[in-house]
Structure formats: structure tokens, C-alpha cells
VOMARTI-867544 format. One record per atom (N, C-alpha, C, O, CB): residue in three letters; x, y, z. Coordinates in steps of 0.001 Angstrom, whole numbers, plus 500000, padded with zeros to 6 digits. Glycine has a CB too. Layout:
N
ALAXYZ ...
//
This chain:
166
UNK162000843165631230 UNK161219843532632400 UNK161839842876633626 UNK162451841808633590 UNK159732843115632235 UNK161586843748634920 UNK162500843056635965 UNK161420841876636068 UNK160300841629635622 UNK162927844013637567 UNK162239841370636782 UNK161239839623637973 UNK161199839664638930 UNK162148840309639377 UNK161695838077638195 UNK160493839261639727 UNK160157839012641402 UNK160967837899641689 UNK161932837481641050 UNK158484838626641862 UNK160503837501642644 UNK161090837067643481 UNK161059835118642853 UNK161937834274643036 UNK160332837674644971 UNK160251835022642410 UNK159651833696641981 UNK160330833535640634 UNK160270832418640120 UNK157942833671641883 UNK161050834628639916 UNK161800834680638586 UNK160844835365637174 UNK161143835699636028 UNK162255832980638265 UNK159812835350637833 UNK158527835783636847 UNK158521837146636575 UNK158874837965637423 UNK157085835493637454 UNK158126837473635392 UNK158163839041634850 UNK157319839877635860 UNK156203839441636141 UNK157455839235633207 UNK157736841011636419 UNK157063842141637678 UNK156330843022636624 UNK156882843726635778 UNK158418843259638826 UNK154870842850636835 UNK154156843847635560 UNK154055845103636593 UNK153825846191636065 UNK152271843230634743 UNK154223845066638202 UNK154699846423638509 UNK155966847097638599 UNK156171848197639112 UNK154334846627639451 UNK157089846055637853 UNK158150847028637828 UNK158664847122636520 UNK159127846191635860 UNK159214846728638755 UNK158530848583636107 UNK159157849006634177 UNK160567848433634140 UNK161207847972635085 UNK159404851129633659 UNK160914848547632913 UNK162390847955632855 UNK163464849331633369 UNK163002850471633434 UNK162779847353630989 UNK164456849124633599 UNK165623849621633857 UNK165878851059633120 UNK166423851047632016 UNK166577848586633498 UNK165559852075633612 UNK166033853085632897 UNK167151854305633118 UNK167693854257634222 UNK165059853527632694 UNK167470855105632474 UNK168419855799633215 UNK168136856806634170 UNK168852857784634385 UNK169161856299632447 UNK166958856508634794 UNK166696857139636270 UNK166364856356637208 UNK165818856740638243 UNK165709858064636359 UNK166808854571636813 UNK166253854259638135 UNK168706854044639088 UNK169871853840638748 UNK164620852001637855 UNK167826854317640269 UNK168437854321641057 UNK168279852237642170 UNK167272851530642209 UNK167909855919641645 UNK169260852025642636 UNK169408851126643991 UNK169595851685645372 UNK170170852746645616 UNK170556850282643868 UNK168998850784646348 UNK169409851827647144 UNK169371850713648020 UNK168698849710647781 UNK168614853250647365 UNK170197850888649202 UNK170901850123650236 UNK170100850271651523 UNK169216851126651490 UNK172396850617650425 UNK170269849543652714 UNK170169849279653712 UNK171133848276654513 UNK170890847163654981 UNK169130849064653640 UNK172280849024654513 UNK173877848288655234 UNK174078847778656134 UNK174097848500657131 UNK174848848900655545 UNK174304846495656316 UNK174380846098658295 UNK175672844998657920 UNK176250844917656836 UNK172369844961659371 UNK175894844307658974 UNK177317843730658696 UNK176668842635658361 UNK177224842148657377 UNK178541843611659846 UNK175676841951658732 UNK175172840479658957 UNK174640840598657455 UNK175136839835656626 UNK173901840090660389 UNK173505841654656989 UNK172618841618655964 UNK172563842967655493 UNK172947843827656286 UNK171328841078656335 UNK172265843237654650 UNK172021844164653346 UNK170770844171652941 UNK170434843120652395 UNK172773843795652150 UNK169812845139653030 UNK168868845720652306 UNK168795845916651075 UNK169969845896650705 UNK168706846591652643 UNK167999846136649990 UNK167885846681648636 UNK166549846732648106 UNK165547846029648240 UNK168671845945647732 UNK166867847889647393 UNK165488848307647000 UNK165650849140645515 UNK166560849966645441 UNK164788849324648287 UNK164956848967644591 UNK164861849792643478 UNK163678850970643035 UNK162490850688643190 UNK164896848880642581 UNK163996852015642597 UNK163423853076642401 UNK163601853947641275 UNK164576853753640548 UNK163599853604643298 UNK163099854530641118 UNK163133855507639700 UNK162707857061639703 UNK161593857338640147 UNK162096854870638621 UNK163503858032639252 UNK163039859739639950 UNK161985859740638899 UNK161274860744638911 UNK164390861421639866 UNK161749858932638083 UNK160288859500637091 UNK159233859673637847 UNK158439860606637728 UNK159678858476635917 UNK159160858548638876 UNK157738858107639555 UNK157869858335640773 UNK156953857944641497 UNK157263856671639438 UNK159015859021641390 UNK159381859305642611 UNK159149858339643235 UNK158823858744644351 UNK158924860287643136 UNK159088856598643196 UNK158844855734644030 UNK159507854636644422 UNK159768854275643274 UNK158010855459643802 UNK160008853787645101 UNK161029852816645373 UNK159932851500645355 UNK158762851481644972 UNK161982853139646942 UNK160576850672645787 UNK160007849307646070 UNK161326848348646965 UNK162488848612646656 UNK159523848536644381 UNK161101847404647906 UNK162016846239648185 UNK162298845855646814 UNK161761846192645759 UNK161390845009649098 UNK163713844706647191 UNK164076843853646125 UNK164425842713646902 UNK163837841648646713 UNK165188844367645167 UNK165440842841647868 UNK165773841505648337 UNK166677842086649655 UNK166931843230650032 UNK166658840442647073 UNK167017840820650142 UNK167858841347651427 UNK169274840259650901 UNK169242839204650269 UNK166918840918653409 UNK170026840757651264 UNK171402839938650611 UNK172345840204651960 UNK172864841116652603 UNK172216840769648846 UNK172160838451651918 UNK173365838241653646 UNK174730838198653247 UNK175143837579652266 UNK173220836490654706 UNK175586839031654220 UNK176970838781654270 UNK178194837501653711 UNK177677836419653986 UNK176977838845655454 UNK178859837389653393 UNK179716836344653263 UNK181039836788654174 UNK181870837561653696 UNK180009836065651668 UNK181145836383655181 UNK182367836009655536 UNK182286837180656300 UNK183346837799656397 UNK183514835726654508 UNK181411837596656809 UNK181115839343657193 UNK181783840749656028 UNK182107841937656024 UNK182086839626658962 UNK181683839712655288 UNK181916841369654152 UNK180523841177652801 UNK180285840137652187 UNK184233841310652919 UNK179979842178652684 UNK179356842104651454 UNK179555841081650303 UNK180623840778649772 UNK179577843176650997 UNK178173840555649992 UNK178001839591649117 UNK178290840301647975 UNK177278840646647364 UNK176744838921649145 UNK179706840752647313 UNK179453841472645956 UNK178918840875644731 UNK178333841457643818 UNK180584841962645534 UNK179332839051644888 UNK178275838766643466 UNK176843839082643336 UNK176466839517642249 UNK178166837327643161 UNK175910838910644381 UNK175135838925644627 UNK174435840862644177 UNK173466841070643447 UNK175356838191645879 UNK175145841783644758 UNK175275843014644376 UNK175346843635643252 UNK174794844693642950 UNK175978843307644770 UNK176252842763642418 UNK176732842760641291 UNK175730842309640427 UNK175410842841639364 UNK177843842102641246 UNK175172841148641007 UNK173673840750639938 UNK172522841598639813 UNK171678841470638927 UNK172887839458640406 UNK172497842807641075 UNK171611843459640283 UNK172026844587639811 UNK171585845044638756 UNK170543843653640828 UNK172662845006640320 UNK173391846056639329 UNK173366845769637684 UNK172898846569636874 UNK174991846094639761 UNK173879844651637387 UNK173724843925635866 UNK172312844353635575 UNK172154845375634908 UNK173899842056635796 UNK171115843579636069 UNK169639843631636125 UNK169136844756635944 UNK168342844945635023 UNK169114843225637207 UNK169436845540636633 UNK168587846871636683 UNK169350847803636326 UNK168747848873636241 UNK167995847278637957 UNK170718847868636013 UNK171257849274635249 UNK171205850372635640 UNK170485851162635029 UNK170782849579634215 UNK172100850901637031 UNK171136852287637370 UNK171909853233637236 UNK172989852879636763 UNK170465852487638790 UNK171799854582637507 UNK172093855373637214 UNK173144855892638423 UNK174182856497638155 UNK171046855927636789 UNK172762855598639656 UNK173414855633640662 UNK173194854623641771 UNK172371853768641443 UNK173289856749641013 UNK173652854486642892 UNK173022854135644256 UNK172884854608645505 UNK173872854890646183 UNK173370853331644557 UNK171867854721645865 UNK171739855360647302 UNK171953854345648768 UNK171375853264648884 UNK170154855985647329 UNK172489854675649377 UNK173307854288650583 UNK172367854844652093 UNK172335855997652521 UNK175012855148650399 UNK171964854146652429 UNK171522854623654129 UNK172904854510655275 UNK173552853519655610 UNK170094853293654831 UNK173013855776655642 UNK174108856764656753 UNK173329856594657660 UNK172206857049657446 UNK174519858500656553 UNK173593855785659236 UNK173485856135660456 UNK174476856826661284 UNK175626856463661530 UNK173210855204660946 UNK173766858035661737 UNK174775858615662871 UNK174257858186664586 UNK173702857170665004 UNK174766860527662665 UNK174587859090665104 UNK173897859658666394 UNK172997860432666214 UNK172754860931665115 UNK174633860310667238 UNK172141860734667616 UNK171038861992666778 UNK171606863283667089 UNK171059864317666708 UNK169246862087667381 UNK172944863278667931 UNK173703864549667553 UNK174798865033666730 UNK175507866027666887 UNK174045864887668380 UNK174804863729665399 UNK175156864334664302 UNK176608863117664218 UNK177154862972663124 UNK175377866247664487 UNK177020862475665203 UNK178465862142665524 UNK177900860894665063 UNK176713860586665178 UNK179268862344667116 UNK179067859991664385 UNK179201858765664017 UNK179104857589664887 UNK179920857384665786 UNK180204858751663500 UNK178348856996664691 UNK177759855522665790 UNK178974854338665417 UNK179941854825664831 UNK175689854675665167 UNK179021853378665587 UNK180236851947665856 UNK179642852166664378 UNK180074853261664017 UNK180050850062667149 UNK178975851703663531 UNK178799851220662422 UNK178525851999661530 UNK177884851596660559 UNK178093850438662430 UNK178953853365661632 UNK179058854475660834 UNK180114854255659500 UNK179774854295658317 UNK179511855634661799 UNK181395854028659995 UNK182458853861659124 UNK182563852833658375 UNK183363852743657443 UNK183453853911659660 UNK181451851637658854 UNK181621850731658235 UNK180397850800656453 UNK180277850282655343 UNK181415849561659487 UNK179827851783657317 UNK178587852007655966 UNK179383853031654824 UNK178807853034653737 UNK176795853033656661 UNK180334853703654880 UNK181143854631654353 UNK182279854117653877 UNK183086854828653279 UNK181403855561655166 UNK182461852916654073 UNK183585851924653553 UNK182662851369652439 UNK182913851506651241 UNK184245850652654757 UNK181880850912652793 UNK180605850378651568 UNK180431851247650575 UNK180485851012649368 UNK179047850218652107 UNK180253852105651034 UNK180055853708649680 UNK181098853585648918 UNK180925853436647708 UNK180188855597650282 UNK182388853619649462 UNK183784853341648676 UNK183717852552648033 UNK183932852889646869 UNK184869853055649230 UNK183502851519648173 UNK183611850152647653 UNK182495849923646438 UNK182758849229645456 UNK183378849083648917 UNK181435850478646595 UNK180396850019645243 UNK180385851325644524 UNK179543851382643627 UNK178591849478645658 UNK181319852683644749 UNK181703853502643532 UNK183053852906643204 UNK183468853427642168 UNK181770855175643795 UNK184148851748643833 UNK185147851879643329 UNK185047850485642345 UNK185612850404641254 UNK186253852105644379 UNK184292849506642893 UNK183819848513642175 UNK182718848776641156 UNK182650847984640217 UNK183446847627643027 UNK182130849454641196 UNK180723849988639865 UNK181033850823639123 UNK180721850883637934 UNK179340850690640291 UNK181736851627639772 UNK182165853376638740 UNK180789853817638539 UNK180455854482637558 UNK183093853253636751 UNK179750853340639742 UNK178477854546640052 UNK178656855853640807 UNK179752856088641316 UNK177362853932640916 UNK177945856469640883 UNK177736857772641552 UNK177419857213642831 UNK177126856049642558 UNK176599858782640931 UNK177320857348643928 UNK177023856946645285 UNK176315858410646338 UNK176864859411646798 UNK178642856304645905 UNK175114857986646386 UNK174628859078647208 UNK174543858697648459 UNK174326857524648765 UNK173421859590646836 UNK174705859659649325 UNK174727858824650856 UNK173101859627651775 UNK173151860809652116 UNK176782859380652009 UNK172196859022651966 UNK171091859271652253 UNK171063859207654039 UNK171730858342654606 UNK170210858302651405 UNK170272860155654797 UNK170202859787656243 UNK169430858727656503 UNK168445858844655774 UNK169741860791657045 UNK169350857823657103 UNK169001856715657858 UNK168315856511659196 UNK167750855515659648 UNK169949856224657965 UNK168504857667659690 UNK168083857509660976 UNK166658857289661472 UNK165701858039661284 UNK168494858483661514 UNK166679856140662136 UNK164969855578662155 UNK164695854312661079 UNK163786853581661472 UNK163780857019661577 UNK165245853943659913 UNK164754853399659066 UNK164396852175659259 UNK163281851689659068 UNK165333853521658243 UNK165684851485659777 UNK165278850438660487 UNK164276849751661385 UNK163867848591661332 UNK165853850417660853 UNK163909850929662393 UNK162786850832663102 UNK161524851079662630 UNK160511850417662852 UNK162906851474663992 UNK161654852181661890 UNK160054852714660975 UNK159707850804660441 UNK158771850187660948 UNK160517854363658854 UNK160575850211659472 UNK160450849080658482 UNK159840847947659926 UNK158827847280659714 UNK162314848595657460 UNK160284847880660790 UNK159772847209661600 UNK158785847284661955 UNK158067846284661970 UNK160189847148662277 UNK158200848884662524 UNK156856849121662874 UNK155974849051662087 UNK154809848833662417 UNK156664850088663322 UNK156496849281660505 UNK155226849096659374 UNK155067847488659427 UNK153909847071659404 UNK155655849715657531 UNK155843846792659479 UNK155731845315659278 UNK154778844500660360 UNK153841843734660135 UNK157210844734659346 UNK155450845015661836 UNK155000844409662519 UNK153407845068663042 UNK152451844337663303 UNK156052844206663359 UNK153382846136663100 UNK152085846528663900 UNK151248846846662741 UNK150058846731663032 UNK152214847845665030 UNK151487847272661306 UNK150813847703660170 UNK150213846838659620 UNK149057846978659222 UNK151466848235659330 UNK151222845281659444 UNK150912844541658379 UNK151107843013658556 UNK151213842111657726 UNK151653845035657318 UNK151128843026660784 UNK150937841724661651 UNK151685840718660981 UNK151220839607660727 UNK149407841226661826 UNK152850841090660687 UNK153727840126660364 UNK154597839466661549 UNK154762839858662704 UNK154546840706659387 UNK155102838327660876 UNK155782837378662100 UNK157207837651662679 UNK157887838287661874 UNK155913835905661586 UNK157721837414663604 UNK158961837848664173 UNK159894837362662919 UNK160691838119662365 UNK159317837140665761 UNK159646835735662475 UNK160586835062661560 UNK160697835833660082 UNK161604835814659250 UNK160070833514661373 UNK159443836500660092 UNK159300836711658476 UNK159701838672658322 UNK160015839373657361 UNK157174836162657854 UNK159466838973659862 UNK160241840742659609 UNK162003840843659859 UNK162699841816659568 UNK159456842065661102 UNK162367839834660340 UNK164024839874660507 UNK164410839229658764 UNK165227839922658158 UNK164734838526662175 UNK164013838329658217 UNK163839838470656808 UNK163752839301655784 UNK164528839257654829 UNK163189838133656638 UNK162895840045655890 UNK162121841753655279 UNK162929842698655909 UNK163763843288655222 UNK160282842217655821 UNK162846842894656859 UNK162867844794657591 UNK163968845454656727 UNK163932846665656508 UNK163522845036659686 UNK165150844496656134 UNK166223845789655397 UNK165632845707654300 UNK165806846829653823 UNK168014845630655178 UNK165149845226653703 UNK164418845500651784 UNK164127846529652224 UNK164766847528651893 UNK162939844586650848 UNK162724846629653399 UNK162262847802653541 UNK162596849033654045 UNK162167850167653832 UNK161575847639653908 UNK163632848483654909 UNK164116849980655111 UNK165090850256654138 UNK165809851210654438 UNK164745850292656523 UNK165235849934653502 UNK166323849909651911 UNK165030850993651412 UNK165353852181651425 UNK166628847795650609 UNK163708850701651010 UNK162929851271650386 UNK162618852403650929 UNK162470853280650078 UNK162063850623650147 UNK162434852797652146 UNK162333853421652761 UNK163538854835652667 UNK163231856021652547 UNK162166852583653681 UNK164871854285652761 UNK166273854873652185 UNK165908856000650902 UNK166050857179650575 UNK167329853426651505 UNK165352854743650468 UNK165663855202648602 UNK164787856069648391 UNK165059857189647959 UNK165428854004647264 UNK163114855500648784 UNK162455856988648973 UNK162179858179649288 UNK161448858938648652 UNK162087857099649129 UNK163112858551650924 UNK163514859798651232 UNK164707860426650062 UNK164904861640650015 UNK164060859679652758 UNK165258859722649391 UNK166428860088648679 UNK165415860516647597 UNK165465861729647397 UNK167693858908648352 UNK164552859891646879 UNK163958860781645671 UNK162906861553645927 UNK162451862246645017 UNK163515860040644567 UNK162331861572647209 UNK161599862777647317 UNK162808864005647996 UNK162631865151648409 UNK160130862431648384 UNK163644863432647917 UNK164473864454648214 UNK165101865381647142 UNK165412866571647181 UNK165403863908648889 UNK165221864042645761 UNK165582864347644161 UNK164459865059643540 UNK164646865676642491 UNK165842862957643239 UNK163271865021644120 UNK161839865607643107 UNK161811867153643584 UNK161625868203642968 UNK159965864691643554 UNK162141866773645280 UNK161785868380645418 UNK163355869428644718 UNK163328870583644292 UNK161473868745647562 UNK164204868767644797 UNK165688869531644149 UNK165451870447642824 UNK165714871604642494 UNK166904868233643599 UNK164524868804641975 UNK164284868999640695 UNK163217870257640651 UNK163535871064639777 UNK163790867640640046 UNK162337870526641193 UNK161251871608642015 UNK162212872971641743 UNK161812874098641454 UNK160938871198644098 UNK163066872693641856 UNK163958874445643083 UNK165114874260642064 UNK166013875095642169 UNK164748874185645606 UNK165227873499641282 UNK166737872976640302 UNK168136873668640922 UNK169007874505640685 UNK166633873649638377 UNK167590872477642091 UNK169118872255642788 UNK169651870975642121 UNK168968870034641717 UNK169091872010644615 UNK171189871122642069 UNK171948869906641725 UNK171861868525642831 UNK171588868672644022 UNK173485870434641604 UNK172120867305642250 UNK172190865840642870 UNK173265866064644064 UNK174170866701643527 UNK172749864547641650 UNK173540865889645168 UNK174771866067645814 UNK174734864411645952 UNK173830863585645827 UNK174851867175647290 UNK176232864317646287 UNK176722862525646775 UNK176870862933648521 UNK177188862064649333 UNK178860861743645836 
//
């Protein structure tokens, strides 16, 4: 069974199956993550994992990947809102490379746009959290946030039996 945060068994999260998915929230400083599963169409946070050296913490990445076993990972893509690539576009698409060339997962690349801010507004105005404690949080959640447009995106496919695209 997975563990929280405290190391203790999560009696709301099932063990690892071959539909749960990871899913990202990419920034240079910090990293989002969140786990989910297309059975239950639902995600959850996991952790936020800071940079080393400004490149991805891969041990850290790597530990849950071990943990949770997934089937793929989903990736949050920021553009512009007219479609064109922002400064930190290429750098989230270098990441995609890198955890299918290091995992030999499937890598789905999910839109992003807003996520960041939505995770803020739920935190801060929803759930009166503190400035210190949402710069902490906001990428889990917008990680969760990621991962959940990605499987309600997988439920309705499964609906219409369209194929997974990356």
C-alpha cells in the first residue's frame, strides 16, 4: 500500500496498478507530482520535488516511479494562449525526453494552461491557506490537477474508444 507523507500506510490510496499513471507539474526551481489511476478517474498530490543544481531531482523521481509502478506519466505543457511556446516551453519537453528515455515509460503531454494558478486559487481563497504553506503545495496540486484533466480526458476516449495519444 502506498504511504503518506509521515511514511504510514494511505488507506486512501490502493496499491499500484497497471492503470495508475504519475503526473507532473514542471518548473525549473520545483516539480509537482501527483498519482492517479483511469479505474477511478481520480488523481491526488504526492509531493513537490525541488531541483538539484537546476536540473531535476531524478533520484527523487526515480523513487516513485519504483513506489508506484505506473503505467505511464503525464506531463503538464505550457504554451501561450495563442498556441506558441512560452520561455519554459522547451524546457518542459526536454523533461518528457528525459523520463521516457530514463524510464522507458510512455509520456503523455497534457495542456497546462491555468494550472498553476487554478492550484493557487483553490489553496488560497478555497482552503485560506498561508503564503508559506501554498508556494510549498501549489505544484502537487497543480500536478493533480494535470493528471486529472489527462484522465478525464482518458475516460471520455475510453467512452468513444479513441486510442491514448502521447
Amino acid at each position: 500500500m502506498a504511504k503518506n507523507r509521515f511514511g504510514k500506510p494511505d488507506p486512501l490510496q490502493g496499491k499500484a496498478t497497471a492503470d495508475t499513471y504519475l503526473g507532473f507539474d514542471f518548473g525549473v526551481k520545483k516539480i509537482g507530482a501527483a498519482v492517479g489511476q483511469t479505474a477511478t478517474a481520480s488523481a491526488s498530490p504526492l509531493q513537490t520535488i525541488r531541483a538539484v543544481n537546476q536540473q531535476p531531482d531524478w533520484l527523487a523521481i526515480g523513487k516513485l516511479i519504483q513506489e508506484w509502478q505506473p503505467a505511464g506519466l503525464v506531463v503538464g505543457i505550457s504554451r501561450q494562449q495563442d498556441g506558441t511556446d512560452n520561455p519554459v516551453t522547451p524546457l518542459m519537453l526536454k523533461f518528457c525526453r528525459q523520463l521516457e528515455g530514463r524510464f522507458r515509460l510512455p509520456v503523455h503531454q497534457q495542456d497546462e494552461t491555468l494550472t498553476t494558478f487554478e492550484a493557487k486559487q483553490l489553496l488560497f481563497d478555497d482552503m485560506q491557506t498561508s503564503a508559506t504553506k501554498l508556494w510549498a503545495v501549489q505544484d502537487q496540486l497543480a500536478a493533480q490537477l494535470i493528471l486529472q484533466s489527462w484522465l478525464n480526458g482518458v475516460s471520455h476516449r475510453k467512452e468513444h474508444d479513441e486510442p491514448l495519444s502521447h
